[in-house]
Structures are given as C-alpha cells and as structure tokens.
PyMOL Python script that loads the backbone (N, CA, C, O; Angstrom):
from pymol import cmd

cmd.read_pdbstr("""\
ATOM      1  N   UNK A   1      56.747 -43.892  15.864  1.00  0.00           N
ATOM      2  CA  UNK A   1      56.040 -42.898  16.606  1.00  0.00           C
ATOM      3  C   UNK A   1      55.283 -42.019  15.626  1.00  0.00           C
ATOM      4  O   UNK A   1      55.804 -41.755  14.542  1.00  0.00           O
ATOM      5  N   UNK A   2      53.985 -41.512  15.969  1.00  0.00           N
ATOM      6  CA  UNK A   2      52.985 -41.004  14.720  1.00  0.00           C
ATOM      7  C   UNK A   2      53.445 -39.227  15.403  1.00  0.00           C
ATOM      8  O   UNK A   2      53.719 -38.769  16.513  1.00  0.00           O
ATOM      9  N   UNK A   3      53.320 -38.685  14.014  1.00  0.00           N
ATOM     10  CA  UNK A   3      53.371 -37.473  14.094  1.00  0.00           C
ATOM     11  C   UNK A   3      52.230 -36.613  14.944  1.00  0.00           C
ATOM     12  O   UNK A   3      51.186 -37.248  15.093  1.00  0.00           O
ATOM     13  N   UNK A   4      52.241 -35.229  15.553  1.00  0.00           N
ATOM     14  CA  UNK A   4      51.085 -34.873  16.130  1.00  0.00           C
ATOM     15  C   UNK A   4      50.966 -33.468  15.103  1.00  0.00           C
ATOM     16  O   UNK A   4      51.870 -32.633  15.084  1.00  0.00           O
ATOM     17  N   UNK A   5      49.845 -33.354  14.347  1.00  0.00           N
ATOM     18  CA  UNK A   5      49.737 -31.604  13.767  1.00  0.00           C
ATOM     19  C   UNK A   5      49.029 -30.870  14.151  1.00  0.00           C
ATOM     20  O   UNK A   5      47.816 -31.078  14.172  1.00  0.00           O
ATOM     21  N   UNK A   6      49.627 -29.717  14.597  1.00  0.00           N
ATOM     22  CA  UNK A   6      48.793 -28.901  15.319  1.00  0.00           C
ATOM     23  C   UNK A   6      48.022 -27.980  14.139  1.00  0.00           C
ATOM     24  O   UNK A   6      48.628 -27.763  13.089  1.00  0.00           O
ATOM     25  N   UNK A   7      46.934 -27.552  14.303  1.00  0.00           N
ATOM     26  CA  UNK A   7      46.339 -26.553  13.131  1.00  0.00           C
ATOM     27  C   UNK A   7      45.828 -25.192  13.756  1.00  0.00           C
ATOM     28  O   UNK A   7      44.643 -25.046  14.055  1.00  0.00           O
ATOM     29  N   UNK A   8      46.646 -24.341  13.914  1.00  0.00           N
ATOM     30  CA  UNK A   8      45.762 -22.877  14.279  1.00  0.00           C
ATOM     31  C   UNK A   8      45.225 -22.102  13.545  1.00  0.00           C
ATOM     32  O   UNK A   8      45.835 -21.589  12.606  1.00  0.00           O
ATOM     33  N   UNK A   9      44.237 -21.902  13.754  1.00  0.00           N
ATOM     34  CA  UNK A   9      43.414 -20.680  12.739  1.00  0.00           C
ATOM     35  C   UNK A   9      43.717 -19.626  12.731  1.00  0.00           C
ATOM     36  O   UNK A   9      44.204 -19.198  13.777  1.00  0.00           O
ATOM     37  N   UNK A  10      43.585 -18.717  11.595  1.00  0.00           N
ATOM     38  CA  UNK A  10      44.225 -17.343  11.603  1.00  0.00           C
ATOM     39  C   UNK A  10      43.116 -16.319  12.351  1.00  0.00           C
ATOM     40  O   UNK A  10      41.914 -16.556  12.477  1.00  0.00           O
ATOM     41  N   UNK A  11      43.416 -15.817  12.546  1.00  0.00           N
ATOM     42  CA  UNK A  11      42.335 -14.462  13.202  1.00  0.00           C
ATOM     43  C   UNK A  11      41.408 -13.667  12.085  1.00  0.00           C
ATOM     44  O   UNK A  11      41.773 -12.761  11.335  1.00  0.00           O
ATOM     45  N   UNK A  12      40.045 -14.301  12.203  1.00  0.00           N
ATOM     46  CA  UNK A  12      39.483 -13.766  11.203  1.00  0.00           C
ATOM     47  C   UNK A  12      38.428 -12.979  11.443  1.00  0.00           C
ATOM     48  O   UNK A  12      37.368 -13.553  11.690  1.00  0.00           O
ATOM     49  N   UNK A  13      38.454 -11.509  11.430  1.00  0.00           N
ATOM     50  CA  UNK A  13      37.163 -10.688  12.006  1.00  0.00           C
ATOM     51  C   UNK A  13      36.373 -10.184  11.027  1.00  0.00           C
ATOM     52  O   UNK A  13      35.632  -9.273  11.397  1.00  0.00           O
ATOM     53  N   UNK A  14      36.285 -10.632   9.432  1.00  0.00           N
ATOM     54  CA  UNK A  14      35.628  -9.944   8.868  1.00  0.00           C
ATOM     55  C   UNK A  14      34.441 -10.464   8.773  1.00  0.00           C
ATOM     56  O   UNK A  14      33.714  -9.969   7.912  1.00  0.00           O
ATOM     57  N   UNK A  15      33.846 -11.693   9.679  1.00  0.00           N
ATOM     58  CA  UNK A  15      32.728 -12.388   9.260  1.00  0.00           C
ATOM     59  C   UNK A  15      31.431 -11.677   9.550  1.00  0.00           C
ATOM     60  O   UNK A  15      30.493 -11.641   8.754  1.00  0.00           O
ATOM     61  N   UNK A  16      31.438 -11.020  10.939  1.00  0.00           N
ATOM     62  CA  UNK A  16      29.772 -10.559  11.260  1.00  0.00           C
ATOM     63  C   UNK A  16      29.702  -9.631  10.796  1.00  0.00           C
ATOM     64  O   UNK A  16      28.642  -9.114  11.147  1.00  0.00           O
ATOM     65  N   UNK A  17      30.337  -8.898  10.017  1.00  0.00           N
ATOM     66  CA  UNK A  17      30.244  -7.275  10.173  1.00  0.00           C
ATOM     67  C   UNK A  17      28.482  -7.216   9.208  1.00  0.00           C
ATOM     68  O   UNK A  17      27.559  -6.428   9.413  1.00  0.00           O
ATOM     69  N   UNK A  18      28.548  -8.265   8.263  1.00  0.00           N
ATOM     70  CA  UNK A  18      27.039  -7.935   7.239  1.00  0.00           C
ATOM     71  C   UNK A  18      25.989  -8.465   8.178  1.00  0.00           C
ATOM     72  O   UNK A  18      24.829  -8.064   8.085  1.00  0.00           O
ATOM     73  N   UNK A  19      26.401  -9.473   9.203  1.00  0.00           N
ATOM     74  CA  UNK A  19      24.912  -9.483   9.881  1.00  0.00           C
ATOM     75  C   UNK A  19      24.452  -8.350  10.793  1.00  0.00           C
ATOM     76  O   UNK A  19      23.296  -7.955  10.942  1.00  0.00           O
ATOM     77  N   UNK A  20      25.745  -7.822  11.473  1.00  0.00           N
ATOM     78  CA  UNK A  20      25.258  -6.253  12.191  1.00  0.00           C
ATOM     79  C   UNK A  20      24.522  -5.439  11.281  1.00  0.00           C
ATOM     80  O   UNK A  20      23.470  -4.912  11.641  1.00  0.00           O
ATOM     81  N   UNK A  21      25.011  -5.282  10.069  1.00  0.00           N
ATOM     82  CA  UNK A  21      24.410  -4.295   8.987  1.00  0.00           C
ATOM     83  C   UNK A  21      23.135  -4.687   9.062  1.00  0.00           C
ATOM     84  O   UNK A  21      22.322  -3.953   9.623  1.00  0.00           O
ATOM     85  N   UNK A  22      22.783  -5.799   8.558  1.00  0.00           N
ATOM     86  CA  UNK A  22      21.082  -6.278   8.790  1.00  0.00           C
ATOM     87  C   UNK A  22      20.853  -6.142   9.641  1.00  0.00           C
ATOM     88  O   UNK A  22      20.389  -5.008   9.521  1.00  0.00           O
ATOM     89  N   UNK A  23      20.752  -6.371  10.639  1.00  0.00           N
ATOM     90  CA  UNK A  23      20.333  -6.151  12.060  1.00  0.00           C
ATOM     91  C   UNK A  23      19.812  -4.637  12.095  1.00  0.00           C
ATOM     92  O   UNK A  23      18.667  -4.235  12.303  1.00  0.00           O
ATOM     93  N   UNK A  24      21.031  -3.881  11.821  1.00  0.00           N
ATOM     94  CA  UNK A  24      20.631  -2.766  12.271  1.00  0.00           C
ATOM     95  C   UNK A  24      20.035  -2.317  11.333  1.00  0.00           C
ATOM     96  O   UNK A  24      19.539  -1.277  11.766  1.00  0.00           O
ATOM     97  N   UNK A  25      19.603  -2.496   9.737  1.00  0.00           N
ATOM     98  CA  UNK A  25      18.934  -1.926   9.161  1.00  0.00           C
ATOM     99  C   UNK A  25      17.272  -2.544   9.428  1.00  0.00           C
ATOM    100  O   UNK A  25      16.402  -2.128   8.662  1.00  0.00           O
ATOM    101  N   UNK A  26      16.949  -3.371  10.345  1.00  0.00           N
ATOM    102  CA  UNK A  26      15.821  -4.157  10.342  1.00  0.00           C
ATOM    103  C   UNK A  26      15.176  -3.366  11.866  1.00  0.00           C
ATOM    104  O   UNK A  26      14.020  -3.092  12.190  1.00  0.00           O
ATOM    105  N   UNK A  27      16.530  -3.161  12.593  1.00  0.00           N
ATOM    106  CA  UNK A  27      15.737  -2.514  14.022  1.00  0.00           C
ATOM    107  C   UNK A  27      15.342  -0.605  13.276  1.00  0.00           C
ATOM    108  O   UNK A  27      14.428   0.139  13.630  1.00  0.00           O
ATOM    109  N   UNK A  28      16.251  -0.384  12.380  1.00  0.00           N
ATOM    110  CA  UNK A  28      15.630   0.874  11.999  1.00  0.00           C
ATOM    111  C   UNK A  28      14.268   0.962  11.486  1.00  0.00           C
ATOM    112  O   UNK A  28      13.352   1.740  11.752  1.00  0.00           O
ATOM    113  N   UNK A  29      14.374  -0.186  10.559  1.00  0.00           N
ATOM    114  CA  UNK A  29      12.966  -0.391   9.699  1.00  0.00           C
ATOM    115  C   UNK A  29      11.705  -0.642  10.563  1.00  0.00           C
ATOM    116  O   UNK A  29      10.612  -0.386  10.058  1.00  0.00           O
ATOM    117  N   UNK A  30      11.780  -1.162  11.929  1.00  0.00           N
ATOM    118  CA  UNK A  30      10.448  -1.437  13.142  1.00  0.00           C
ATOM    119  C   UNK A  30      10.547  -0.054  13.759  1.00  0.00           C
ATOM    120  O   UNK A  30       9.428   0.431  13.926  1.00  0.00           O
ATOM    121  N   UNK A  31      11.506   0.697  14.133  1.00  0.00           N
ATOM    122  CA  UNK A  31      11.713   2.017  14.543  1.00  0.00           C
ATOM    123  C   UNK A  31      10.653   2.379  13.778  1.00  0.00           C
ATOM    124  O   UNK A  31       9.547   2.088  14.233  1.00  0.00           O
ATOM    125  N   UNK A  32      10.701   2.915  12.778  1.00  0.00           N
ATOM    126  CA  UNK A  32      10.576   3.676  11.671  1.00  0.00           C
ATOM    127  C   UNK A  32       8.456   3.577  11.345  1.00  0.00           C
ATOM    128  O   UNK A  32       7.587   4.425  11.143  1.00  0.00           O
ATOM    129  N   UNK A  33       8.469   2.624  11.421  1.00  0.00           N
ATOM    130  CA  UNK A  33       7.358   1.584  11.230  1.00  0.00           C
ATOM    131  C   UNK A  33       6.068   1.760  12.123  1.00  0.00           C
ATOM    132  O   UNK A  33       4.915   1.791  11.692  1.00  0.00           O
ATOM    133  N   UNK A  34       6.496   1.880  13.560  1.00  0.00           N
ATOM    134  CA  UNK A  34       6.106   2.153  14.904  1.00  0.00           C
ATOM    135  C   UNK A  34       5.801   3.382  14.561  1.00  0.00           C
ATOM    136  O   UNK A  34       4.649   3.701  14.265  1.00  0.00           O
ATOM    137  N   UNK A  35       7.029   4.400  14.563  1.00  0.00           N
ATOM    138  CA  UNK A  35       6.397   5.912  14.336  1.00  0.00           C
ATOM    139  C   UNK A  35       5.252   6.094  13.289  1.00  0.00           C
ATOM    140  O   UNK A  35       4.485   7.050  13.402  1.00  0.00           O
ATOM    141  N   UNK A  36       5.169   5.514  12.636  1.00  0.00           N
ATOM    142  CA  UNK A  36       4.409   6.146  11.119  1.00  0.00           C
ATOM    143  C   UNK A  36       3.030   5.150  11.506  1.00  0.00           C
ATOM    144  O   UNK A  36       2.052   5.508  10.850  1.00  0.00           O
ATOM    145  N   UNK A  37       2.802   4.198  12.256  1.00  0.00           N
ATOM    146  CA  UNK A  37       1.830   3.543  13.055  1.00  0.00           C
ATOM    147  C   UNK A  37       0.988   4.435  14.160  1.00  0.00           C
ATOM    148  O   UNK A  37      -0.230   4.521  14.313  1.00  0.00           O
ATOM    149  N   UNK A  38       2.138   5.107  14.922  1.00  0.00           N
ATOM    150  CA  UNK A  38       1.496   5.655  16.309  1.00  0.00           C
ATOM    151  C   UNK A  38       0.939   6.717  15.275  1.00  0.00           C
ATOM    152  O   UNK A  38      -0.262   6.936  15.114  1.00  0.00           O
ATOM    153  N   UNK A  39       2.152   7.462  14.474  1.00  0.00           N
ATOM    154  CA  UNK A  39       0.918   9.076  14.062  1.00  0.00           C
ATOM    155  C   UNK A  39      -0.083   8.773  13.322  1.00  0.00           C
ATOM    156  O   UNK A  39      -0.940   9.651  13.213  1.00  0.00           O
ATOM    157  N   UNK A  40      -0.294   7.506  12.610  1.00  0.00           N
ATOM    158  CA  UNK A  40      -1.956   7.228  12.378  1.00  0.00           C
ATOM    159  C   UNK A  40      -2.737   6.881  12.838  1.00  0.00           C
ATOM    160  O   UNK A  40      -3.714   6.289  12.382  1.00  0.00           O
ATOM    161  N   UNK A  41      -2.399   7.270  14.209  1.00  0.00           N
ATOM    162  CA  UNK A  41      -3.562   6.117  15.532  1.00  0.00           C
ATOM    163  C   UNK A  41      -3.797   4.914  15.508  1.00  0.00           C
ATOM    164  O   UNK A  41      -4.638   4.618  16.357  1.00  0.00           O
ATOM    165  N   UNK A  42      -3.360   3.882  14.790  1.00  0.00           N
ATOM    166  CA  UNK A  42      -2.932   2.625  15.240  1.00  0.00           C
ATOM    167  C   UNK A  42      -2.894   1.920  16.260  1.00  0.00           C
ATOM    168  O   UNK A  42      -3.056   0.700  16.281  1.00  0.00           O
ATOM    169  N   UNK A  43      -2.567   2.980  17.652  1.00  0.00           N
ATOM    170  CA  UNK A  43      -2.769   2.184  18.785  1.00  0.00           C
ATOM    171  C   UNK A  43      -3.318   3.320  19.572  1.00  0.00           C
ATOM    172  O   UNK A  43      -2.917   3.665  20.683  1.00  0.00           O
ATOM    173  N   UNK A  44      -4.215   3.830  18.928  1.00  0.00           N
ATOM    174  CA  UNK A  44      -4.900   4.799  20.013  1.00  0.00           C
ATOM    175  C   UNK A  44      -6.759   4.163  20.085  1.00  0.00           C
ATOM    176  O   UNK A  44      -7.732   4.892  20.279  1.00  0.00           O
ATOM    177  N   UNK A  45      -6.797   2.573  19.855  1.00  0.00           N
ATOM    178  CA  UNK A  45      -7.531   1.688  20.138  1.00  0.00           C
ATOM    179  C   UNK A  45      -9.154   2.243  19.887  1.00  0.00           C
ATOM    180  O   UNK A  45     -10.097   1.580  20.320  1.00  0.00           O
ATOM    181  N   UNK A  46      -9.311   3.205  19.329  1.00  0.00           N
ATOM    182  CA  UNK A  46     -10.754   3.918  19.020  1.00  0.00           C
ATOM    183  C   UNK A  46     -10.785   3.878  17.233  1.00  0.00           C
ATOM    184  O   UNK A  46      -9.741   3.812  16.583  1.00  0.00           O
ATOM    185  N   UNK A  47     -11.868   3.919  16.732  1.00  0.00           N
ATOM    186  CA  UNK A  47     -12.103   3.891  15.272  1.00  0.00           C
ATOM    187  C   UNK A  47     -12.158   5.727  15.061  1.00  0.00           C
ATOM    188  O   UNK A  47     -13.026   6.439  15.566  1.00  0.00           O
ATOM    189  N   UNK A  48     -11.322   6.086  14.431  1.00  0.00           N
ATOM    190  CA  UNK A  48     -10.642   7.090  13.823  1.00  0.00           C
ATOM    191  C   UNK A  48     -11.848   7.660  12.778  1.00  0.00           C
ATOM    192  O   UNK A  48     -11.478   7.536  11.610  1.00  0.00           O
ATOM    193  N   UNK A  49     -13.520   8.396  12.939  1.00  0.00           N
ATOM    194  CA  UNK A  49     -13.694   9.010  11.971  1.00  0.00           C
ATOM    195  C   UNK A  49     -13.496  10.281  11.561  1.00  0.00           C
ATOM    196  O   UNK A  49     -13.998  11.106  12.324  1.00  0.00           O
ATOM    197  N   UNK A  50     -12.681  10.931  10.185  1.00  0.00           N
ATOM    198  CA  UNK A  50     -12.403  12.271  10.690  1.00  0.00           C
ATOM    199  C   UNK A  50     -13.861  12.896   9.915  1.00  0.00           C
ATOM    200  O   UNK A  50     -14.496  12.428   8.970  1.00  0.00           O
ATOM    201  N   UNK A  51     -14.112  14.256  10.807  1.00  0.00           N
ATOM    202  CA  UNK A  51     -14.958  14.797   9.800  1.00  0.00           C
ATOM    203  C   UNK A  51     -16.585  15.077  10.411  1.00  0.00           C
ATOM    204  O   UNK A  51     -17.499  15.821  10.059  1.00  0.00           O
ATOM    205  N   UNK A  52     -16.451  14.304  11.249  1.00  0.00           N
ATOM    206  CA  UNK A  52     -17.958  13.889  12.160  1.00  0.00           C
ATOM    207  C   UNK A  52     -18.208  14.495  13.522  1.00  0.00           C
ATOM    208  O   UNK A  52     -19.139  14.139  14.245  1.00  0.00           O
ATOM    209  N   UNK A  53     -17.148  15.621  13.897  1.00  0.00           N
ATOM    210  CA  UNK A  53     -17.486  16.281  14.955  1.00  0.00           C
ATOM    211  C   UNK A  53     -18.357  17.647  14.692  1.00  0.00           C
ATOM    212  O   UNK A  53     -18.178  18.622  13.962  1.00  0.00           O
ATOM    213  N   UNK A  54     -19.539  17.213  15.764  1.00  0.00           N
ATOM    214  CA  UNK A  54     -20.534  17.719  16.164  1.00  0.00           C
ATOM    215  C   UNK A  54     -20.457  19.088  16.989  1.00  0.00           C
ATOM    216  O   UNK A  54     -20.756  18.737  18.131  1.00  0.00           O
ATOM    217  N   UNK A  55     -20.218  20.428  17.008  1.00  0.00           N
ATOM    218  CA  UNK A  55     -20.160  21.540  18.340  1.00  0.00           C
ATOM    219  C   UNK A  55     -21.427  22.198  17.718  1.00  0.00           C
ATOM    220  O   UNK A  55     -21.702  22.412  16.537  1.00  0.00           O
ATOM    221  N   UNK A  56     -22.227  22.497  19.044  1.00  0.00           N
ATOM    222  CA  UNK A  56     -23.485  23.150  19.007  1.00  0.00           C
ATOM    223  C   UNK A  56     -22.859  24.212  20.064  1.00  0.00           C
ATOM    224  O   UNK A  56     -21.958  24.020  20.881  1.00  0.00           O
ATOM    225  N   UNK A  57     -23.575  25.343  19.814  1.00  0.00           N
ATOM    226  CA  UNK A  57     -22.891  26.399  20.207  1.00  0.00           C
ATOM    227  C   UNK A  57     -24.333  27.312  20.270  1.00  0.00           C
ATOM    228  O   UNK A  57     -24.815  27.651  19.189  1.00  0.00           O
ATOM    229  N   UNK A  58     -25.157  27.788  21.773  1.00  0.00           N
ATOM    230  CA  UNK A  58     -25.876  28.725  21.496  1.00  0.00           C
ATOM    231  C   UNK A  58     -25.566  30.119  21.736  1.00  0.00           C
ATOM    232  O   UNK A  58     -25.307  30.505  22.876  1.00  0.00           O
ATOM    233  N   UNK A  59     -25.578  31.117  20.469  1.00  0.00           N
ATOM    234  CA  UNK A  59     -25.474  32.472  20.557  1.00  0.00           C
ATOM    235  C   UNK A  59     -26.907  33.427  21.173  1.00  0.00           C
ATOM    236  O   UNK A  59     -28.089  33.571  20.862  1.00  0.00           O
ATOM    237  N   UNK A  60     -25.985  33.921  22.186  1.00  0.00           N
ATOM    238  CA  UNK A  60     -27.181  34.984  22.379  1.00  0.00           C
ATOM    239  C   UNK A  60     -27.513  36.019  21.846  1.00  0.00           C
ATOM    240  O   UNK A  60     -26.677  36.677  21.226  1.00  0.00           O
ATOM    241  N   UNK A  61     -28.811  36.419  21.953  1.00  0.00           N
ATOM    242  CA  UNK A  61     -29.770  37.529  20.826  1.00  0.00           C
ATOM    243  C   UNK A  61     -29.060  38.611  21.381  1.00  0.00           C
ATOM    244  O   UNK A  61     -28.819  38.874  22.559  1.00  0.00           O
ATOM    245  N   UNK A  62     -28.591  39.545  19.718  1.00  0.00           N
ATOM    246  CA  UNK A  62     -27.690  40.694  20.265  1.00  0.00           C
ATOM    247  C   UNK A  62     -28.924  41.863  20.769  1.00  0.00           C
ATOM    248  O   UNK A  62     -28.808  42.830  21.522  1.00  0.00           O
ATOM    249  N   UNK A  63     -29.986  41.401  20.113  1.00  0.00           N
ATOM    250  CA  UNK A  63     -31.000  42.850  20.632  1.00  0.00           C
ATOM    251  C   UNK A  63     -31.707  42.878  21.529  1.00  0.00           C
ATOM    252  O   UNK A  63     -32.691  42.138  21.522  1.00  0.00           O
ATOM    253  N   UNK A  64     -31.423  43.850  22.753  1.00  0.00           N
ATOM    254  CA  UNK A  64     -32.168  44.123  24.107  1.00  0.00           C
ATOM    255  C   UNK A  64     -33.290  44.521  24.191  1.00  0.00           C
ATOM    256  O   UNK A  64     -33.609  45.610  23.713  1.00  0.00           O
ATOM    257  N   UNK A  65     -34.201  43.679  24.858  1.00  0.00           N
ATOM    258  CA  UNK A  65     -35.636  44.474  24.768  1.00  0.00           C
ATOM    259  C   UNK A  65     -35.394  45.554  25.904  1.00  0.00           C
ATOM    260  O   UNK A  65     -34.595  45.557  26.840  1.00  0.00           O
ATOM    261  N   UNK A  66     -36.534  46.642  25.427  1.00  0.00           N
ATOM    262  CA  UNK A  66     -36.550  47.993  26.344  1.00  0.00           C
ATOM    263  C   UNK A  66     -37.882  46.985  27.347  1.00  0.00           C
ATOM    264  O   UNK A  66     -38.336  45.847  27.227  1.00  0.00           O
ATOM    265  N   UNK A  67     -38.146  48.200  28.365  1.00  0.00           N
ATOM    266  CA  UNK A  67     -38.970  47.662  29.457  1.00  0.00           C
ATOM    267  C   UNK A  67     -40.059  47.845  29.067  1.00  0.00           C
ATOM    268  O   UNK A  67     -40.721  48.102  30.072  1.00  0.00           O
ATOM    269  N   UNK A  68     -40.969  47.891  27.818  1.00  0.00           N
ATOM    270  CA  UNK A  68     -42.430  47.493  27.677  1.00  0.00           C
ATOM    271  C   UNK A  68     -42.388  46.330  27.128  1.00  0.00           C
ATOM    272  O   UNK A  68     -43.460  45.793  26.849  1.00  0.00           O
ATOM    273  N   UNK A  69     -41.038  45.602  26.817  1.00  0.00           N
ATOM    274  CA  UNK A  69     -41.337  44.671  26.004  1.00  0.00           C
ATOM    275  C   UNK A  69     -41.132  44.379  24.717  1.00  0.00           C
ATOM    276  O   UNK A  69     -40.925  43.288  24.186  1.00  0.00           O
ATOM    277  N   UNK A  70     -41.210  45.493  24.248  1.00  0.00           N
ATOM    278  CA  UNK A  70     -40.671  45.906  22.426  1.00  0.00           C
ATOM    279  C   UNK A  70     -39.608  45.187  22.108  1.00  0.00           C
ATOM    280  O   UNK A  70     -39.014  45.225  23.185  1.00  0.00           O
ATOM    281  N   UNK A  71     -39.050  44.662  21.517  1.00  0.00           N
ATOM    282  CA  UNK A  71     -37.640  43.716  20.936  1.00  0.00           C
ATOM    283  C   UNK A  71     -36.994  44.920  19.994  1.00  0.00           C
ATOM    284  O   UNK A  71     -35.777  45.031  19.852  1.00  0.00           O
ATOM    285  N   UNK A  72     -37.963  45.816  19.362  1.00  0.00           N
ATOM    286  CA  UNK A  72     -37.197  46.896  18.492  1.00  0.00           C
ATOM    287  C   UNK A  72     -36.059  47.650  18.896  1.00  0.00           C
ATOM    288  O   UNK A  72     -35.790  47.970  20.054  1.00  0.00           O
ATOM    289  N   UNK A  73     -35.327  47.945  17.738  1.00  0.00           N
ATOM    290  CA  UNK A  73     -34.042  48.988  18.197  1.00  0.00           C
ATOM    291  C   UNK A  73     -34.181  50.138  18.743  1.00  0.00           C
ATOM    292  O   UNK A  73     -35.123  50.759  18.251  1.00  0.00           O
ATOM    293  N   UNK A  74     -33.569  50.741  19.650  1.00  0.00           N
ATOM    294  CA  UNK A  74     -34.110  52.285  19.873  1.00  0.00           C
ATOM    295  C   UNK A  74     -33.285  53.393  19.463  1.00  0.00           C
ATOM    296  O   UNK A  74     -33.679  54.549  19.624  1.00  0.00           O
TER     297      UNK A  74
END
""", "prot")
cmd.dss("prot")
cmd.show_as("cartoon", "prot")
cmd.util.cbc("prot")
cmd.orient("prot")
C-alpha cells in the first residue's frame, strides 16, 4: 500500500505588503502630477499667453466748460 503525504503551507502574510507600498506611492505620484498640471492650465484647453491683456479705459475731461464755451478754469 503507497503512502499518502499531505503538505500544508504555513501562513505566510508578508508577501504583498511591497506591492501596496508601490501602488500607493504611484497613485500619490498621478495625484500629485494632476495637481501641478491643473494649476498650469493644462486642461484649461486655451493657449495660455501671459502678458497680452489689452484694457482700454476712457477717462473723462476733469475740466468743465462754463456756458460761453471757454474750456478755461474759473
């Protein structure tokens, strides 16, 4: 009659712990990545020139003409 051997494995939990570590240092690193993307406008889909805004602004003449017409001060 042939022998039967049973083989149980021991309980071994130290295996994933370094792929969580990567993992989570890789979802930080796209975190991270994204932010520093969006605050350079990256996805604000327009060409970014700084420096080139235009405001025209008309001021009105501080000096009142009198009623002949004169523009002079009185």
């Amino acid at each position: 009659m042939a022998d039967t051997i049973v083989n149980t494995p021991g309980n071994n939990n130290d295996g994933g712990s370094a792929g969580w570590v990567v993992a989570l240092v890789v979802i930080i690193a796209l975190v991270v990545g994204g932010i520093v993307l969006y605050q350079n406008g990256f996805f604000s889909g327009g060409e970014k020139t700084p420096g080139t805004t235009n405001i025209n602004v008309t001021v009105p003449n501080p000096v009142t003409p009198n009623a002949t017409g004169d523009a002079s001060t009185q």
